[in-house]
C-alpha positions as CSV (number, residue, x, y, z in Angstrom):
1,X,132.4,214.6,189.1
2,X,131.7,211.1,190.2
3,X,129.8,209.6,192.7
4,X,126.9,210.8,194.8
5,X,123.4,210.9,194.1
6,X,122.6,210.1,189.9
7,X,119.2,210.0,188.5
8,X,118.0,209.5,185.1
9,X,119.3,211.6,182.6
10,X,116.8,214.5,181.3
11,X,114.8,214.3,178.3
12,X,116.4,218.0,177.7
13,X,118.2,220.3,179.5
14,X,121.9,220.2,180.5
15,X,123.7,217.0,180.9
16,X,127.0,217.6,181.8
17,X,129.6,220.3,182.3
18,X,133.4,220.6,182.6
19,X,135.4,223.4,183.1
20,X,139.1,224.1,183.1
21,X,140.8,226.8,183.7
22,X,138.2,229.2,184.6
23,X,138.8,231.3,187.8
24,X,139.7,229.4,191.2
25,X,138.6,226.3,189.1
26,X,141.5,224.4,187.9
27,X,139.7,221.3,186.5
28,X,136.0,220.1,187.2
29,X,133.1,218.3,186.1
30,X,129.5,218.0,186.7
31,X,126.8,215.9,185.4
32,X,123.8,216.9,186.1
33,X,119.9,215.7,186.2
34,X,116.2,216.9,186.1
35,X,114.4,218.6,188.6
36,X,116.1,221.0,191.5
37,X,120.0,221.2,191.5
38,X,120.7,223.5,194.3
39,X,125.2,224.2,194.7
40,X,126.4,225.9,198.1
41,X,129.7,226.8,199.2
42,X,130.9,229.2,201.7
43,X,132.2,232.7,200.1
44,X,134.7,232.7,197.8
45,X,134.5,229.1,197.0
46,X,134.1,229.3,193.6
47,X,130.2,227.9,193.2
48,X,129.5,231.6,191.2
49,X,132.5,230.3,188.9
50,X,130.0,227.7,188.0
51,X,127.7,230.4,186.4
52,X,130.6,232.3,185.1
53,X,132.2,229.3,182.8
54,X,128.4,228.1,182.3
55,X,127.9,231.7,180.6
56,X,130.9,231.7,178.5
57,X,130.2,228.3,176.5
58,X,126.7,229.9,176.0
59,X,128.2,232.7,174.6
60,X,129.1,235.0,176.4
61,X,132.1,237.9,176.1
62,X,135.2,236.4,176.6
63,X,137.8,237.8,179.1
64,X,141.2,236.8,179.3
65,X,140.9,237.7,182.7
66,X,139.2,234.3,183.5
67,X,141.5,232.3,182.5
68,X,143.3,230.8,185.8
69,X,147.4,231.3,186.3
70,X,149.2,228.3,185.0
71,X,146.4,227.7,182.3
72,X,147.3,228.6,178.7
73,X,143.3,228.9,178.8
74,X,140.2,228.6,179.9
75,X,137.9,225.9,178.1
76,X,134.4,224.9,179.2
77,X,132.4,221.8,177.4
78,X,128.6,221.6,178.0
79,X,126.5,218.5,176.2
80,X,122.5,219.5,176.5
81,X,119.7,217.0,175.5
82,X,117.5,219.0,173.0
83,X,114.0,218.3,171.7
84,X,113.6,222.1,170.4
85,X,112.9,221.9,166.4
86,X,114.9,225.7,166.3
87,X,117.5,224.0,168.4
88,X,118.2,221.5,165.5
89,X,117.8,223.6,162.9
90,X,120.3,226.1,164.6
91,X,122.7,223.3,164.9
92,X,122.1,222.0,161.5
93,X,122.4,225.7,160.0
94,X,126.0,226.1,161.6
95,X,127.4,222.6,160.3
96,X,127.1,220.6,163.8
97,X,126.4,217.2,164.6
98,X,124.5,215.9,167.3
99,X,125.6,212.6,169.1
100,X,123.6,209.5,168.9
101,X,121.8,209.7,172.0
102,X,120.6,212.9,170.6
103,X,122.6,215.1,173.0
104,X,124.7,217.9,171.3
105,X,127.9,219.5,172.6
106,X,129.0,223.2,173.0
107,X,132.3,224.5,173.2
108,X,134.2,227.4,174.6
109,X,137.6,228.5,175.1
110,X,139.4,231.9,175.8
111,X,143.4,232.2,175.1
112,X,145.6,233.9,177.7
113,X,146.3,235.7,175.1
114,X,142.7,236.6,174.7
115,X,141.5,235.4,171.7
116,X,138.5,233.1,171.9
117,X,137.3,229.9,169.8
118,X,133.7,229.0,169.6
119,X,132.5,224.8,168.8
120,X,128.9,223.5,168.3
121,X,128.6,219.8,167.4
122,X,132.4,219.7,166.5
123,X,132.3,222.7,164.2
124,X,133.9,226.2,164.6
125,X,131.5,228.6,165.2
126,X,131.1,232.3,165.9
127,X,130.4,232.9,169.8
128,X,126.9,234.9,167.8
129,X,126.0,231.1,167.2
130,X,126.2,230.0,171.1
131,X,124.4,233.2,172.3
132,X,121.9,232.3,169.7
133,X,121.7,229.0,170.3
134,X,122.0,229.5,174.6
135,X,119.4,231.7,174.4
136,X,117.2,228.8,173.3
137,X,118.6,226.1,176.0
138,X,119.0,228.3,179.0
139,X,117.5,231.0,181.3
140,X,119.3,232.9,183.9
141,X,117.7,234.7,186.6
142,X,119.8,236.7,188.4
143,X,120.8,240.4,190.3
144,X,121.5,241.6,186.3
145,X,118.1,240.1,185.4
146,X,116.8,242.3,188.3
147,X,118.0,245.5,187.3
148,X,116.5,245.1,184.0
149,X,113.4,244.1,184.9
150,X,112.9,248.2,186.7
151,X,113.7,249.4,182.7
152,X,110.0,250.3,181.4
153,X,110.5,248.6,177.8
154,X,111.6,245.5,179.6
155,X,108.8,245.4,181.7
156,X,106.5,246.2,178.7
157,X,108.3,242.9,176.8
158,X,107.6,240.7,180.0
159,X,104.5,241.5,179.6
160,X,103.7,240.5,176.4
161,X,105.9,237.8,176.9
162,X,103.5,236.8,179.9
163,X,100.5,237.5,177.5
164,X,102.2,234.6,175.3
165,X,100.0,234.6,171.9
166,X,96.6,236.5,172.9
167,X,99.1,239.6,173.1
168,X,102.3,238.4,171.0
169,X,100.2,237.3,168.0
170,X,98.3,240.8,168.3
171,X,101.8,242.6,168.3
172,X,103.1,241.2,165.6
173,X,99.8,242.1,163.3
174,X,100.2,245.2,164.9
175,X,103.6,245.8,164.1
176,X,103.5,244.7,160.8
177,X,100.4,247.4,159.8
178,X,102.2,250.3,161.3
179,X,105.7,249.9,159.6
180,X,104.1,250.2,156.4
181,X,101.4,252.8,157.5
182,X,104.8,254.6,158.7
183,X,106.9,253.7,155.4
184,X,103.6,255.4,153.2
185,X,103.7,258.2,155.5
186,X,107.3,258.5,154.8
187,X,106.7,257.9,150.9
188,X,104.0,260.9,151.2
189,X,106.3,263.4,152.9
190,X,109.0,262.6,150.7
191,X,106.4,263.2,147.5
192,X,105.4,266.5,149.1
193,X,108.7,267.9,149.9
194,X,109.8,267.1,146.4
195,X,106.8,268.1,144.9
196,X,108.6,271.6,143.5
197,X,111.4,269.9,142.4
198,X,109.9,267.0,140.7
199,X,107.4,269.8,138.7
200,X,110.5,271.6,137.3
201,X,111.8,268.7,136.0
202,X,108.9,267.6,134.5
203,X,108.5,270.5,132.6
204,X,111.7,270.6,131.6
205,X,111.4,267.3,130.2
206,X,107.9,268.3,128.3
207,X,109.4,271.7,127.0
208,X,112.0,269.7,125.7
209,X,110.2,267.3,124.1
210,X,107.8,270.1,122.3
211,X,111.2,271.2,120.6
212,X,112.0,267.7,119.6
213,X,108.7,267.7,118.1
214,X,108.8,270.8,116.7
215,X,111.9,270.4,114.9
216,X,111.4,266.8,114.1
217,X,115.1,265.9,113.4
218,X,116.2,262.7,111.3
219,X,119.0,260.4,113.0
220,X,122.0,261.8,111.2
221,X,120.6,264.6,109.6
222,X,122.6,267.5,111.0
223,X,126.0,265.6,109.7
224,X,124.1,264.9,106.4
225,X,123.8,268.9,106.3
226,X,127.0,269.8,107.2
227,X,128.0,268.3,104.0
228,X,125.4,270.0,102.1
229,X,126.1,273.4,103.4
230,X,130.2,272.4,102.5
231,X,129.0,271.6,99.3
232,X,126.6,274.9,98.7
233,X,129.7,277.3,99.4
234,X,132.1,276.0,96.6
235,X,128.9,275.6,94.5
236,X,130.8,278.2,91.2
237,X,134.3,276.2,91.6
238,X,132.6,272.4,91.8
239,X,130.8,273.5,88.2
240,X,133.3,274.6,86.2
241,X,135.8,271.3,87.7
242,X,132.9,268.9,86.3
243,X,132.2,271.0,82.8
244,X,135.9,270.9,82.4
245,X,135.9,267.0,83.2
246,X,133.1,266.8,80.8
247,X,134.9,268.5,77.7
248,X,137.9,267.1,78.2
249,X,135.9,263.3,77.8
250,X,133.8,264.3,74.9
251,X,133.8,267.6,74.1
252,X,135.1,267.2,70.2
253,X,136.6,264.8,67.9
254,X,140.1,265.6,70.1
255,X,138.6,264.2,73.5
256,X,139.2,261.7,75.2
257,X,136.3,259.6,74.1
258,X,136.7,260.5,70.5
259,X,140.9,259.3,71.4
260,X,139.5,255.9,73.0
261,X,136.7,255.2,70.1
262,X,139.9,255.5,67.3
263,X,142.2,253.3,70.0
264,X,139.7,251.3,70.4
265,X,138.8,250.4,67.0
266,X,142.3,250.1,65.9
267,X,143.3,247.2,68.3
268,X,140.0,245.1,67.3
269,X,140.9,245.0,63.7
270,X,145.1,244.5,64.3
271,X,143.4,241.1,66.6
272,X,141.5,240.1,63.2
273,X,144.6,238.9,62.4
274,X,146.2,238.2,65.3
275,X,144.2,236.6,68.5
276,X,146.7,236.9,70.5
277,X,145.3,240.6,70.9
278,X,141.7,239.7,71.8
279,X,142.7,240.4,75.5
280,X,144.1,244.0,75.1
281,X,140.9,244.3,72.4
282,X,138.6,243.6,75.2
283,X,140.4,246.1,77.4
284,X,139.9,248.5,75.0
285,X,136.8,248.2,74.0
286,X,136.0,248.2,78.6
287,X,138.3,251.5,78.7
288,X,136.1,253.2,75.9
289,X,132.7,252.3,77.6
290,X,133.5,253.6,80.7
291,X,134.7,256.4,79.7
292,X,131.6,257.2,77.7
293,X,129.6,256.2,81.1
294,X,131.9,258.3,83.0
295,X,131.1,261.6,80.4
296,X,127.1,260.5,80.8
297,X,127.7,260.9,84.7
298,X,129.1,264.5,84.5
299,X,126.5,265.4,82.2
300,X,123.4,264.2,84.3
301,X,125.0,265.9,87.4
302,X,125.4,269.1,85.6
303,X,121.5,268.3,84.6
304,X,120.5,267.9,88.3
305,X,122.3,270.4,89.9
306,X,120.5,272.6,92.5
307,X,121.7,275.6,91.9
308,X,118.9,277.4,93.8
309,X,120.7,280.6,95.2
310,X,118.5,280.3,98.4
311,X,119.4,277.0,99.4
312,X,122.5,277.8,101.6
313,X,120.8,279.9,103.8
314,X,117.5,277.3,104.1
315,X,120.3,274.7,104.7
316,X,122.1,277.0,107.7
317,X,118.6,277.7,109.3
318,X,118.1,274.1,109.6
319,X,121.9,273.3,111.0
320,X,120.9,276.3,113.3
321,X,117.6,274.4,114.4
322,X,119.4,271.2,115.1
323,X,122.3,272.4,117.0
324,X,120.4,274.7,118.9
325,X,118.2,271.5,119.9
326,X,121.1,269.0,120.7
327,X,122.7,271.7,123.0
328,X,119.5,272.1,124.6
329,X,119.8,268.3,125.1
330,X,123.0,268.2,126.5
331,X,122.5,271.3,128.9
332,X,119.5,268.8,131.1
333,X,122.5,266.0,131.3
334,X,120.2,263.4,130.9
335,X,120.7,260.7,128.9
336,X,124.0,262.5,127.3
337,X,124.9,259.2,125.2
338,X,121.4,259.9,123.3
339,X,121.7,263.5,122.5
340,X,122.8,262.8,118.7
341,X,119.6,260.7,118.7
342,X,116.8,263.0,119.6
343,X,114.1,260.2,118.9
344,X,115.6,257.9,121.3
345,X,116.1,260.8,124.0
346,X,112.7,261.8,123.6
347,X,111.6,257.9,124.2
348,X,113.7,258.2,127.4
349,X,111.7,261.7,128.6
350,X,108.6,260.3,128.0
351,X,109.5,257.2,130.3
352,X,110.7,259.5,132.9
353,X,108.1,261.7,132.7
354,X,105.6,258.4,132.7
355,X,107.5,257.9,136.3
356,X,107.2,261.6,138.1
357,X,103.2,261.0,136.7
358,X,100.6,263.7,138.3
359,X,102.0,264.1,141.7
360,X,98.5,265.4,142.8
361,X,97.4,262.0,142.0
362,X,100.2,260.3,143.6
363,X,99.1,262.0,146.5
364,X,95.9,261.2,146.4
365,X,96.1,257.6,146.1
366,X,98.7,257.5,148.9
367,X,96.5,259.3,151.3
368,X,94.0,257.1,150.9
369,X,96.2,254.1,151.4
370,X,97.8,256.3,154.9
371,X,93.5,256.0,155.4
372,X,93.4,252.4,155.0
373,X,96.3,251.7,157.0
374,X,95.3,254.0,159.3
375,X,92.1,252.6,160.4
376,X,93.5,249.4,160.6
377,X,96.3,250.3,162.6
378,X,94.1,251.7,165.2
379,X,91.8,248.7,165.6
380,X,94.6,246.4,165.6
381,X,96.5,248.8,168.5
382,X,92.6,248.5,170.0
383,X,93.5,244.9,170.3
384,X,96.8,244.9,171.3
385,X,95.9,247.3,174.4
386,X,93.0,245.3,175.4
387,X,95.1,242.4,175.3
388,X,97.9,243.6,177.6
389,X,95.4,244.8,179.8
390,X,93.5,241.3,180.5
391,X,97.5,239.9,180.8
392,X,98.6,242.8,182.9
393,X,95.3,241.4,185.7
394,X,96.8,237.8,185.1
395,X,100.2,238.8,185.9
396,X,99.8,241.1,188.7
397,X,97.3,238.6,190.3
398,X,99.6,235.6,189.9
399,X,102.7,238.1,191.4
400,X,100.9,239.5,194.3
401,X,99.9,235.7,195.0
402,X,103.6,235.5,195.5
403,X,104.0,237.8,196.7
404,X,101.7,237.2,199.7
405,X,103.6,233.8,200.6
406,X,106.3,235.5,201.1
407,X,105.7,237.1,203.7
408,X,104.9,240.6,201.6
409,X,101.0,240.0,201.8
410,X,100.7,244.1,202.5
411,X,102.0,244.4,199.1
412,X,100.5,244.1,196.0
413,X,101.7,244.5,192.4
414,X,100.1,246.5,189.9
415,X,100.6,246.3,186.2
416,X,100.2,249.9,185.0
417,X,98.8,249.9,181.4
418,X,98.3,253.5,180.2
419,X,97.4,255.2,176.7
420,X,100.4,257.5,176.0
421,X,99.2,261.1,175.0
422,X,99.5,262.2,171.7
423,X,102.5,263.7,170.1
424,X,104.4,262.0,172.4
425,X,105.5,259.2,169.9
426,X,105.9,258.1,166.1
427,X,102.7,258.7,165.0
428,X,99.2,259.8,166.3
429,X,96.3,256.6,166.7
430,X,92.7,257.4,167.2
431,X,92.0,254.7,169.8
432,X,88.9,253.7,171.5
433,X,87.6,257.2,171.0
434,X,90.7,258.8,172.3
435,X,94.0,260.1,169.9
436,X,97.1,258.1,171.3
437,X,100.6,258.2,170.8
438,X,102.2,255.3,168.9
439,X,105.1,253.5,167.8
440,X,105.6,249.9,166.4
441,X,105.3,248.7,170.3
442,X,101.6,249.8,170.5
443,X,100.1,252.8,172.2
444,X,100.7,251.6,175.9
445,X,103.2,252.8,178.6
446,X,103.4,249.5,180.7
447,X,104.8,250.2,184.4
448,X,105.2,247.9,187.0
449,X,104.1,249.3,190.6
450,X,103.9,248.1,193.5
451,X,100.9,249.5,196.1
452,X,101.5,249.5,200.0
453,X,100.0,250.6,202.8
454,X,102.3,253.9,202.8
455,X,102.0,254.2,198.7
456,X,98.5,253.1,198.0
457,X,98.5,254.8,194.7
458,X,101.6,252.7,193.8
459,X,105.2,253.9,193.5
460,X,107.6,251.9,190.9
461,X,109.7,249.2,191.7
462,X,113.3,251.5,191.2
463,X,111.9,253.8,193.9
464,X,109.2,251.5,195.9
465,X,111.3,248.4,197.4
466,X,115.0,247.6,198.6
467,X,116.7,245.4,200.1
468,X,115.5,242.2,201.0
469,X,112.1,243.5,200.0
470,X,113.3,243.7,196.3
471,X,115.1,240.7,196.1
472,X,111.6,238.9,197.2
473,X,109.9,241.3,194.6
474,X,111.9,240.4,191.8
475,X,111.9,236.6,192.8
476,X,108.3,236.5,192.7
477,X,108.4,238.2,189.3
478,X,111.4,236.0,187.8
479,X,109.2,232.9,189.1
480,X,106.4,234.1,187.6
481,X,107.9,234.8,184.0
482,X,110.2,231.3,184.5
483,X,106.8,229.1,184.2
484,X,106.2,231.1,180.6
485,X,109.7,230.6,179.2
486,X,110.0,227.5,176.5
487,X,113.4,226.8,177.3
488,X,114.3,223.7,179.6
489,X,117.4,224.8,182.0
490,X,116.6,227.7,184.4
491,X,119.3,229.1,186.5
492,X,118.6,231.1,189.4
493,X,122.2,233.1,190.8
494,X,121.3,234.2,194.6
495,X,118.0,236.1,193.6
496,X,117.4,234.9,197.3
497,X,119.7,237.6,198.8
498,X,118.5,239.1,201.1
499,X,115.6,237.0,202.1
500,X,115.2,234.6,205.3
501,X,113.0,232.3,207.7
502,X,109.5,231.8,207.0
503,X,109.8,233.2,202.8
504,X,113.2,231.4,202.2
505,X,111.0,228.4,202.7
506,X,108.4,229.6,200.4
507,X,111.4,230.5,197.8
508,X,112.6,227.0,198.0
509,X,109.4,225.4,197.3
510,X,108.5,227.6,194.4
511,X,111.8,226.6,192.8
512,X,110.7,223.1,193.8
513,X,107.3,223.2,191.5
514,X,109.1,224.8,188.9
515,X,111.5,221.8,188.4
516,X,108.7,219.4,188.5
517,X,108.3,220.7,185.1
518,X,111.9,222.6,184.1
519,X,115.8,221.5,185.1
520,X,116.2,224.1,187.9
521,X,120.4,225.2,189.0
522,X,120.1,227.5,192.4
523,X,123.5,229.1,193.4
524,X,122.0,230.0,196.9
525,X,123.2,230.1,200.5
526,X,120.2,229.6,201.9
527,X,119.8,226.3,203.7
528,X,116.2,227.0,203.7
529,X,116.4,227.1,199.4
530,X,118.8,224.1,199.8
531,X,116.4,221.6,201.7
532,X,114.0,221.5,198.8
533,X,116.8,220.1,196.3
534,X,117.0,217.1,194.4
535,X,120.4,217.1,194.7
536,X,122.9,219.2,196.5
537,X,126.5,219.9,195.3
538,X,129.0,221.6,197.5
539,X,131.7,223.1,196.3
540,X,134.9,223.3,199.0
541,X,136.9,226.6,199.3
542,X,140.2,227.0,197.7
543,X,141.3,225.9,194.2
544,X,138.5,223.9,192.7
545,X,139.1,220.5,191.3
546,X,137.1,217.1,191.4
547,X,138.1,216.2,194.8
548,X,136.5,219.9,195.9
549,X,132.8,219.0,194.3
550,X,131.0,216.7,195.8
551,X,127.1,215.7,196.0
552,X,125.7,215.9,199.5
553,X,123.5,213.5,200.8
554,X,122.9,211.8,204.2
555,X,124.5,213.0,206.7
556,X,126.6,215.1,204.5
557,X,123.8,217.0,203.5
558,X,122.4,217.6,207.6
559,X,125.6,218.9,207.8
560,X,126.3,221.2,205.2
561,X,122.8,222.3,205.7
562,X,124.0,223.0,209.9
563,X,126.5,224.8,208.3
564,X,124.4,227.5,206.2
565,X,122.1,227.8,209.2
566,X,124.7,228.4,212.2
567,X,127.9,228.4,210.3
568,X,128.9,225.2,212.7
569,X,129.0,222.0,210.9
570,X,129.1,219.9,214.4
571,X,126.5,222.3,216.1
572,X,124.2,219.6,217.3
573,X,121.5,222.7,217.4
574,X,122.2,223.3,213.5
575,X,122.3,219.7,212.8
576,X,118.9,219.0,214.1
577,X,117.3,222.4,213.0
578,X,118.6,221.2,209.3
579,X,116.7,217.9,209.7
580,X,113.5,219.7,210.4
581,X,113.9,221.4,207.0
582,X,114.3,218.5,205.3
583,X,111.3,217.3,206.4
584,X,109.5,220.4,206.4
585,X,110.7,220.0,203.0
586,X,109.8,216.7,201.9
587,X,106.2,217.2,203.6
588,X,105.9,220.7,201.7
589,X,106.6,218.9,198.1
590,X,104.9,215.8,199.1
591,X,101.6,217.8,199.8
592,X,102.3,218.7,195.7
593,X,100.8,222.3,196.4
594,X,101.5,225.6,197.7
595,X,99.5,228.4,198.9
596,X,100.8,230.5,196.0
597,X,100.3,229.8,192.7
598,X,103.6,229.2,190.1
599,X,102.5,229.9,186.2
600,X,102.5,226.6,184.7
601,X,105.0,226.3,181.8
């Protein structure tokens, strides 16, 4: 959009925006600036279209249904300034460049079709990375924000939030201590209902290792005696084959060594006269030798045979022994690969059993570590609860301040932080002298109430305001948290609903101190809200395009402003009525305070 009103650009915060495509906008952009950006429109306009396309390049879900007839899609383009570290490293992480003026640009588009493309710093992205990263850059407060600000664990997050590092840094020491006082509890149970189990097998494994021990087996013993005991049976035929063998090599002068010694001796003296026989000589004389070595050999084994009647059955028992062991072995099916080597399986039980170790003892030591945890996990939830406490006074104090200006001052807001019984969470505490429920959030039910003259013991927000009343509530509240959020856009959608005269002014200013410190968008219709803008952008009913969006100043801005009040842009009544705001206005900001007080940043 050009023309209008331009001030310097932000040190951070959004720069500019274009969107195409997206809902009754055909084709628009914005650039935008620091402090209060307020855009109006009458219904159906297309100013909440702003929002909508500003929530899809930051991520979020995609609808085909956005994207505007005669568009092949819907594509919105935002460039932020950054000077957030996890901003960088987030860009830097996904493959993103940032331009020279240190700016960075984000990317969305939805197909017709419905399929959706994400960019950051000209690199594809997942949309994960833009909600990430949006998360960081803005904040929307809006009628969704409302409704979860009545959940309880929402309102126990604000709070801590609120708290900002007296409770967070708690919580997370906190935290940390009770997941692994809860993982040792689990550990414990899981060693106790085990316990049984684990014993059986352990004394299987030490039963089976006595028989290992007892036997004593050799690695390849039991195929060394199968051998044997194949031996031992044909004991009568193996003797009389070998005394045969040895009578027929040198049993008389008609053996076979006797046969070989005259051979033998014949060939040596026929090579005396002819050398040409020194060869079959020396074969000879090789044949003869071996043979006689070969009739030694028989006779020594015939010397050294075991013929011990009893040694079959000694040999059997022992086959018995081992096989009976290795099927023992096999039946536990551990280790099967090492049941032929009952040394080596017996290394493996022993490392096993080394492992199961004395349960009793385990038990022990982790009960005394569940102790140790323990105690610290109570002090630290001591802490913690002590800490939300001090920040629950803060907050409701700064809320019912807010409360008070406008125009609720009957009404006050009490932060509700209350020990939860025990048994009624993860694990019991002994806190403060009292046993507590707790989980890894602390020991605290947080509630927001509010007290009134006809609920002076405090009802909850879900059941204790409506209306206009709880749009004013949860304004004060998102105004309050606002000033604690790091990030540097804030976007406020018609959390003004419902409010008018004397608050809306009060609404408009507080969103004026909170830009003096944040870039603040209003979608309002409010002209009350709208007087205390930096700049004003009206966006025209019908198809939105860049003759539709202007910036309103001068007269322009008297009489869009006549328009919001009366809903008659030449009502001379409206017109003047809108001047008196904007001086109201400008004498409200000018005085640089308000009688409520808006959490500094």
């Amino acid at each position: 959009m050009s023309g209008g009103a331009r001030q310097a650009q932000p040190s951070r915060g959004l720069v500019e925006l274009s969107i195409r495509g997206v809902g009754v906008i055909d084709t628009a952009e914005w650039e935008w600036g620091p402090g209060l950006t307020v855009i109006t429109g009458e219904t159906g306009s297309g100013k909440t279209m702003v929002l909508t396309g500003l929530a899809l390049v930051l991520g979020g879900a995609s609808d085909s249904g956005l994207v505007r007839s005669g568009h092949d899609s819907a594509v919105v383009e935002a460039r932020f300034h950054v000077d957030d570290p996890a901003v960088a490293s987030l860009v830097a992480d996904a493959g993103g460049d940032f331009d020279e003026d240190g700016s960075v640009v984000l990317t969305r588009s939805v197909a017709a079709a419905g399929r959706s493309r994400a960019h950051l710093g000209g690199r594809t992205v997942p949309a994960a990375t833009l909600a990430e990263l949006g998360a960081r850059l803005v904040a929307v407060h809006g009628q969704d924000d409302q409704h979860r600000l009545l959940r309880p664990s929402q309102q126990r997050a604000a709070l801590d939030r609120f708290g900002g590092p007296d409770v967070e840094g708690v919580r997370e020491e906190f935290r940390r201590t009770f997941d692994e006082l809860a993982e040792v509890l689990r550990e414990r149970s899981e060693v106790l209902a085990h316990a049984q189990e684990r014993a059986r097998e352990a004394a299987a494994l030490r039963d089976s290792i006595d028989a290992i021990d007892r036997v004593t087996p050799l690695l390849g013993e039991e195929d060394a005696l199968r051998a044997e005991a194949g031996r031992l049976a044909h004991v009568d035929e193996i003797m009389r084959w070998v005394v045969s063998a040895r009578e027929a090599l040198a049993a008389d002068e008609g053996s076979a060594t006797a046969a070989l010694a005259s051979a033998s001796g014949a060939v040596s003296r026929a090579a005396e006269r002819d050398p040409s026989l020194d060869g079959i000589r020396a074969q000879a004389e090789r044949l003869f030798a071996e043979t006689v070595d070969l009739a030694s050999d028989l006779s020594r084994y015939l010397d050294g045979f075991d013929s011990d009647p009893g040694r079959l059955d000694a040999v059997e028992e022992r086959r018995g022994a081992l096989g009976d062991l290795r099927r023992r072995l096999e039946r536990t099916g551990a280790w099967p690969e090492l049941t032929s080597d009952p040394a080596a399986w017996r290394e493996a039980a022993a490392v096993r059993l080394d492992a199961l170790g004395d349960d009793a003892g385990l038990v022990a030591a982790l009960d005394a570590r569940v102790a140790q945890l323990r105690s610290e996990c109570q002090e630290r939830a001591g802490e913690l609860s002590h800490a939300r406490v001090a920040a629950a006074e803060r907050l409701a104090s700064a809320v019912t301040e807010e409360l008070a200006a406008l125009a609720m001052g009957s009404t006050r807001l009490v932060v509700d932080v209350r020990r939860r019984p025990p048994g009624s969470a993860d694990i019991d505490l002994e806190v403060d002298g009292t046993s507590c429920g707790a989980d890894r959030h602390g020991v605290d039910d947080i509630a927001f109430l509010l007290v009134t003259r006809d609920a002076p013991e405090g009802r909850s927000l879900a059941k204790s305001a409506s209306g206009g009343e709880r749009s004013r509530v949860m304004l004060a509240l998102e105004v309050v948290f606002a000033g604690m959020d790091p990030v540097p856009t804030f976007i406020f959608d018609e959390v003004d609903a419902g409010v008018g005269g004397k608050a809306a002014i009060e609404v408009g200013h507080r969103l004026a101190l909170l830009a003096r410190s944040a870039q603040v968008i209003v979608v309002t219709h409010l002209a009350q809200v709208a007087a205390f803008a930096d700049r004003h952008v009206v966006v025209r009913p019908g198809t939105v395009t860049a003759a539709s969006i202007s910036y309103a100043e001068g007269a322009v801005r008297v009489t869009e402003l006549a328009r919001m009040l009366g809903g008659q842009e030449d009502s001379a009544t409206a017109a003047a009525h809108a001047e008196e705001l904007l001086a109201l206005a400008g004498s409200r900001l000018a005085a640089g305070r308000s009688r409520a007080r808006v959490a500094s940043r």
